[in-house]
Backbone bond lengths (Angstrom), bond angles and torsions (degrees), N, CA, C in turn:
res aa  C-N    CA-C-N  psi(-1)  N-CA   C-N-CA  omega(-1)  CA-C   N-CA-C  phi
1 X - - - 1.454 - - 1.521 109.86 -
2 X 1.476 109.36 163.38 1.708 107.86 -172.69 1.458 97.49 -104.67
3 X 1.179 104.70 176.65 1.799 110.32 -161.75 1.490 86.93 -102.63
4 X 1.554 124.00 179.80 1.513 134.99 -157.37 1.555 81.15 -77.38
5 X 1.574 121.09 -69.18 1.210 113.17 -172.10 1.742 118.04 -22.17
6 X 1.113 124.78 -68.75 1.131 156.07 -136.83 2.072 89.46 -75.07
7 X 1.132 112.97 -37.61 1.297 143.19 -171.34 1.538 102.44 -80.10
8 X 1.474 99.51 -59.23 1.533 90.64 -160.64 1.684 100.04 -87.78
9 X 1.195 132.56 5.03 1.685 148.78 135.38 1.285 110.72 -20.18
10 X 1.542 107.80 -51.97 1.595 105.45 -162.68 1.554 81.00 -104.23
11 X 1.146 147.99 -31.55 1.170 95.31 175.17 1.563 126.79 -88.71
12 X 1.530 131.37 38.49 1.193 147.24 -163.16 1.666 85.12 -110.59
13 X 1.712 107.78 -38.69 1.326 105.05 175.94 1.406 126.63 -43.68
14 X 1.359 103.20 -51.87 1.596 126.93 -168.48 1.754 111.35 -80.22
15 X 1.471 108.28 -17.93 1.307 132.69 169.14 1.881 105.07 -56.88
16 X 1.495 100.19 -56.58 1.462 114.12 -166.60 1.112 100.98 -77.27
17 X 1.753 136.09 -40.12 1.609 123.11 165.45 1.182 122.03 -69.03
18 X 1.328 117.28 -23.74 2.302 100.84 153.57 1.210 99.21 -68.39
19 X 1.101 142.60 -50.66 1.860 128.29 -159.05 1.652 105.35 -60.62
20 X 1.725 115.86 -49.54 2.051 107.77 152.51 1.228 89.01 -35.09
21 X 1.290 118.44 -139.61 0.937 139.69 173.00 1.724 126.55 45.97
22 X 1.425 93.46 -26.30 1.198 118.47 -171.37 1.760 118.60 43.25
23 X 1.561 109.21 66.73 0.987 130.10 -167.91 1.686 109.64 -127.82
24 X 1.090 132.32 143.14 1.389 141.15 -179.21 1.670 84.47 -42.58
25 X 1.528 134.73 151.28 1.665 137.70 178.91 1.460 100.52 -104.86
26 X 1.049 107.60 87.60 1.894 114.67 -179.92 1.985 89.35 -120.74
27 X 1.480 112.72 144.45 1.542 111.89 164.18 1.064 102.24 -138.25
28 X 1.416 112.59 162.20 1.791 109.81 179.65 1.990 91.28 -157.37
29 X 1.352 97.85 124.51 1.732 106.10 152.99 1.151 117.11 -136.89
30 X 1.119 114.52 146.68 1.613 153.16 -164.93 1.834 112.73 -99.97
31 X 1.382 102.90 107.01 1.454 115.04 -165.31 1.708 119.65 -114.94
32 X 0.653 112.43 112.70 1.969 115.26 -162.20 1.687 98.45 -67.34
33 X 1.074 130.85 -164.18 0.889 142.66 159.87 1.440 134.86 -97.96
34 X 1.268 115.90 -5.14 1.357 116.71 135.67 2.131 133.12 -73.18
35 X 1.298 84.87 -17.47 1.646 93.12 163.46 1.725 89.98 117.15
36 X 1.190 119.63 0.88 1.507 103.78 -163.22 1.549 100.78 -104.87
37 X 1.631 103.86 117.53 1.730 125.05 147.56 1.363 104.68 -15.63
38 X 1.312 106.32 115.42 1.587 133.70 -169.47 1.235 103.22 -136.46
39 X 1.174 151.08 6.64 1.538 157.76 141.32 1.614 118.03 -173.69
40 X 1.284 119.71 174.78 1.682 106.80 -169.48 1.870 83.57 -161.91
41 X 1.132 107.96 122.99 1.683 98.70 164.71 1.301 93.17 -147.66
42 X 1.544 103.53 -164.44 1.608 124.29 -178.57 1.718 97.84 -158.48
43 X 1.369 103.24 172.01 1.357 119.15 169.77 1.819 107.28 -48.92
44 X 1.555 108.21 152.25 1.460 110.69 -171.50 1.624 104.78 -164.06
45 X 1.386 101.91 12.89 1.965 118.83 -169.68 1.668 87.23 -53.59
46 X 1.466 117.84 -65.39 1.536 86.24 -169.92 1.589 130.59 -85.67
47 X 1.415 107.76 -29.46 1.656 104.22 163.73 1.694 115.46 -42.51
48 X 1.175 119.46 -23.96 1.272 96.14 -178.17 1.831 112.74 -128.69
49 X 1.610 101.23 21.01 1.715 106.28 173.67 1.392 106.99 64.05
50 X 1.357 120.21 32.19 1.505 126.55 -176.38 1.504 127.90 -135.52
51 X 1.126 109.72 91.05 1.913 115.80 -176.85 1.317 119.96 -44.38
52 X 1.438 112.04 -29.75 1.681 103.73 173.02 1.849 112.03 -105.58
53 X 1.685 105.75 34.56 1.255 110.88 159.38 1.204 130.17 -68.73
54 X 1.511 121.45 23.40 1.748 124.67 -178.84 1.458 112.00 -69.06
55 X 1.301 98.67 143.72 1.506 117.83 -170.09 1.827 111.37 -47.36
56 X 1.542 119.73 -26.47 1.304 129.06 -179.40 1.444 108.26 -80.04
57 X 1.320 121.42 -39.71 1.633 146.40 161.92 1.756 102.13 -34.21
58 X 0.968 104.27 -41.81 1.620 109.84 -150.66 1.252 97.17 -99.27
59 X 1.654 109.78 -52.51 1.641 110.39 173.32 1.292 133.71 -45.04
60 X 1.518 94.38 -39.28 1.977 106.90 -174.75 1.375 107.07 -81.50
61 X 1.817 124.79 -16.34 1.539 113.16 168.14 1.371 100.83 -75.78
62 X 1.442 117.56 -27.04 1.734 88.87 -177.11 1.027 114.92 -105.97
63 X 1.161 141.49 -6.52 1.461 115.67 140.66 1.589 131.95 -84.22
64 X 1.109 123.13 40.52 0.910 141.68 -174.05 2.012 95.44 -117.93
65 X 1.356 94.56 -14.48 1.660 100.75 -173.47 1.235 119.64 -102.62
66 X 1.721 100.91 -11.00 1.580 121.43 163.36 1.061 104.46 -105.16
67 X 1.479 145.17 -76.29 1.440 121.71 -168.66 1.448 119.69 -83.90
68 X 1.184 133.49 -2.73 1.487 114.99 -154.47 1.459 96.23 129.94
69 X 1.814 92.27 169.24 1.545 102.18 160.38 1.503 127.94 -88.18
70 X 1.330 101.91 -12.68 1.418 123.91 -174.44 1.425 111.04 -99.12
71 X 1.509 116.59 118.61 1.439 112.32 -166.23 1.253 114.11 -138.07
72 X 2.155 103.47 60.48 1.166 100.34 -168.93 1.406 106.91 -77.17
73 X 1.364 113.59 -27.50 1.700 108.47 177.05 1.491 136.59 -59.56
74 X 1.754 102.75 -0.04 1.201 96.45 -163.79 1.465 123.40 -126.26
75 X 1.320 164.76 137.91 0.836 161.18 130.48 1.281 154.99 -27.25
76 X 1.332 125.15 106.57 1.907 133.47 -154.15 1.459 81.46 -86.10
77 X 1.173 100.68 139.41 1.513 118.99 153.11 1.550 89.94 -114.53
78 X 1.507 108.49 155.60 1.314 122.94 -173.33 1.546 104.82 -167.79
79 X 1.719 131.76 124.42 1.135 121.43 -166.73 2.050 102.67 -88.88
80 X 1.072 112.90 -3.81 1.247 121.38 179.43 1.301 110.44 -140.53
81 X 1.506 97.68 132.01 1.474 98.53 164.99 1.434 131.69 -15.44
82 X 1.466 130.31 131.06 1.346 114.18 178.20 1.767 112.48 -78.73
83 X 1.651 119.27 151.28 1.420 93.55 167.71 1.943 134.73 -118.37
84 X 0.474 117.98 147.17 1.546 129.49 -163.78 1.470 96.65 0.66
85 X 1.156 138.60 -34.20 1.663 134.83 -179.69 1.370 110.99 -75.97
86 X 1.239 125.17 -29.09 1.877 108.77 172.79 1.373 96.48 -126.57
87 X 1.412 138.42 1.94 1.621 126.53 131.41 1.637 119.68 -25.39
88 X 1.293 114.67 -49.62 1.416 141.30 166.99 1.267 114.29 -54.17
89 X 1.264 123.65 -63.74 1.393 144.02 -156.99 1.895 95.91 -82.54
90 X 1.250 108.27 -31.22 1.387 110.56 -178.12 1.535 105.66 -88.45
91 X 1.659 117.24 -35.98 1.490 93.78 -176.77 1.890 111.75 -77.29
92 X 1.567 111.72 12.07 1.464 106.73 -157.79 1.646 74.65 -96.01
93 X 1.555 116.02 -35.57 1.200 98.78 -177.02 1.724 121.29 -69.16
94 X 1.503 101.62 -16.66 1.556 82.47 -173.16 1.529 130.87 87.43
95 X 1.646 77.15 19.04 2.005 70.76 -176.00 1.584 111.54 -89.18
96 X 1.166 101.60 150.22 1.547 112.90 -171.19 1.155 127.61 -83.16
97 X 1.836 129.51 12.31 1.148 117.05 176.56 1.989 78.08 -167.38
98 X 1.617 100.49 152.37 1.525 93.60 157.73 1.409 90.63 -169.25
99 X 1.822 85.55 147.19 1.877 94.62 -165.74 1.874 88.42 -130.72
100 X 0.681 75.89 132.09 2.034 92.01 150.60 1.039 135.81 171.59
101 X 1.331 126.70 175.57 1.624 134.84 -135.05 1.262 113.40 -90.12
102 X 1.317 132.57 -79.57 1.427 119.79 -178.68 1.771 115.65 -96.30
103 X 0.931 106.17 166.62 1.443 117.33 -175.46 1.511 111.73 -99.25
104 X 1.160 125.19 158.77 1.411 141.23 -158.55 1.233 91.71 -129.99
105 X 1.767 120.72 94.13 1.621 115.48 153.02 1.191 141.67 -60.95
106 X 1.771 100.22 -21.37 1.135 115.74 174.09 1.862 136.43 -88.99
107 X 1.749 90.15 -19.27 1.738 92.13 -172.67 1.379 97.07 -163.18
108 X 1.518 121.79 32.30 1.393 118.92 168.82 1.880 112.29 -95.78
109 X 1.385 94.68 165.29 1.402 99.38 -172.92 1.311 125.28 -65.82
110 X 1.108 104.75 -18.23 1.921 106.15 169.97 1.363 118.10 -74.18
111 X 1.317 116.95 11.76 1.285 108.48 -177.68 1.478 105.95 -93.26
112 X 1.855 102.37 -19.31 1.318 82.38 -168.19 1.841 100.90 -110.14
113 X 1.480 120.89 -172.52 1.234 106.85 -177.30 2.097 93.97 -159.72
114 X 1.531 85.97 144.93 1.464 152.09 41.84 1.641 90.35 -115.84
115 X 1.400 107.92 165.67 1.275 122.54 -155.09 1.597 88.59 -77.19
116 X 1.735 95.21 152.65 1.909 108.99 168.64 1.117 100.80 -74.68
117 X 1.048 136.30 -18.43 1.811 117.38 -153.62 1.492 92.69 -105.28
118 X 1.662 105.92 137.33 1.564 117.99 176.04 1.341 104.42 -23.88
119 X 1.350 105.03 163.53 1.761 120.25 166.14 1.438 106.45 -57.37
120 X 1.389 106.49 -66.97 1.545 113.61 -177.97 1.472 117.45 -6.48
121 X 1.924 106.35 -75.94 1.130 147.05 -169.54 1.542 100.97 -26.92
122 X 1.561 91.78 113.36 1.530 104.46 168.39 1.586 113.66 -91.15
123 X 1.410 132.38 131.63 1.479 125.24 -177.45 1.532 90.59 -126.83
124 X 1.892 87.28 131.09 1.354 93.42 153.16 1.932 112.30 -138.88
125 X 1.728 99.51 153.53 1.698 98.52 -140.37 1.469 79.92 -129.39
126 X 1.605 110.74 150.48 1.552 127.57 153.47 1.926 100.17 109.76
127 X 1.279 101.82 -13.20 1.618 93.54 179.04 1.223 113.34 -66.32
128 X 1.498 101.03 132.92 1.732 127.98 -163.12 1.914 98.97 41.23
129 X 1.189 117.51 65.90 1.372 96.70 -175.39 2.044 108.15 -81.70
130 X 1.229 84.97 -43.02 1.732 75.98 178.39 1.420 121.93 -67.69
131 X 1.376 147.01 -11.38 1.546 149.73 111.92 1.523 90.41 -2.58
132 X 1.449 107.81 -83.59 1.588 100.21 -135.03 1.613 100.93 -90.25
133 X 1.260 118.07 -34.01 1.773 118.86 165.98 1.608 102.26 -44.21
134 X 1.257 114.62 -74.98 1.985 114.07 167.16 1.608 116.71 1.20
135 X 1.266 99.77 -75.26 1.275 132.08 -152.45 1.491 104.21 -67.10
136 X 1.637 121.05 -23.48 1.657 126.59 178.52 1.563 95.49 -103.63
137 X 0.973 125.38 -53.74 1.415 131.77 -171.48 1.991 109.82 -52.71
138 X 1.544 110.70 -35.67 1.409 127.49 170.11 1.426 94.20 -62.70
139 X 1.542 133.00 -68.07 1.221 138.74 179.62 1.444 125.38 -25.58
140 X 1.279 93.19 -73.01 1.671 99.06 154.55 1.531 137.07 -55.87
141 X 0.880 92.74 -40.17 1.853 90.00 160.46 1.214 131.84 -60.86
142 X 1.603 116.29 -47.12 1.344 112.71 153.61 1.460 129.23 -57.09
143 X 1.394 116.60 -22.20 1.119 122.40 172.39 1.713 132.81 -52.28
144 X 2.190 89.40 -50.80 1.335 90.28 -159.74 2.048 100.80 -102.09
């Protein structure tokens, strides 16, 4: 199996095809418990005229199309904090572990409490965070 780093890589991948795309650079993949890539997306809010197009949004329908709806075995990689809308969507899924890189002061799920994500739900936060914090914060700059 690959280590979180190694994991949250590819989704830095999927980060850099919303930023083409010219999409906010959020990535998220979905890892079973045998280690095997079970979905991979990124942000897609404007390619597809849809506000709850976040890259975690997208991930959990498709793996939700390989294992189930229930994804306690598996693991979100996510290069940004998730925020309170698929915090939700992830604890309905049940996934059993979620790691990612930078934090969201402004609209991530720890702000609010008690947490969306199942009890279960193990989180682990800050892997490669300046990679993937960089990479939105660059975004925005060119932006504004």
């Amino acid at each position: 199996m690959k280590t979180d780093e190694e994991y949250m890589r590819m989704a830095l991948q999927e980060a850099h095809k919303a930023e083409e795309d010219g999409e906010i650079p959020i990535g998220a993949v979905i890892v079973d418990k045998q280690g095997l890539c079970v979905a991979r997306s990124h942000n897609q809010t404007e390619m597809l005229h849809d506000v709850t197009a976040h890259a975690e949004m997208l991930a959990l329908t498709i793996a939700a199309e390989e294992c189930g709806k229930y994804l306690t075995d598996c693991t979100l990689f996510v290069t940004v904090e998730p925020c309170i809308m698929c915090a939700g969507a992830i604890g309905w899924a049940q996934v059993g572990r979620v790691v990612y890189g930078a934090t969201d002061p402004k609209r991530g799920f720890s702000l609010f409490s008690p947490s969306p994500l199942h009890p279960k739900c193990v989180v682990t936060a800050g892997i490669l965070a300046d990679d993937c914090g960089k990479l939105v914060s660059d975004f925005f700059k060119r932006k504004r």
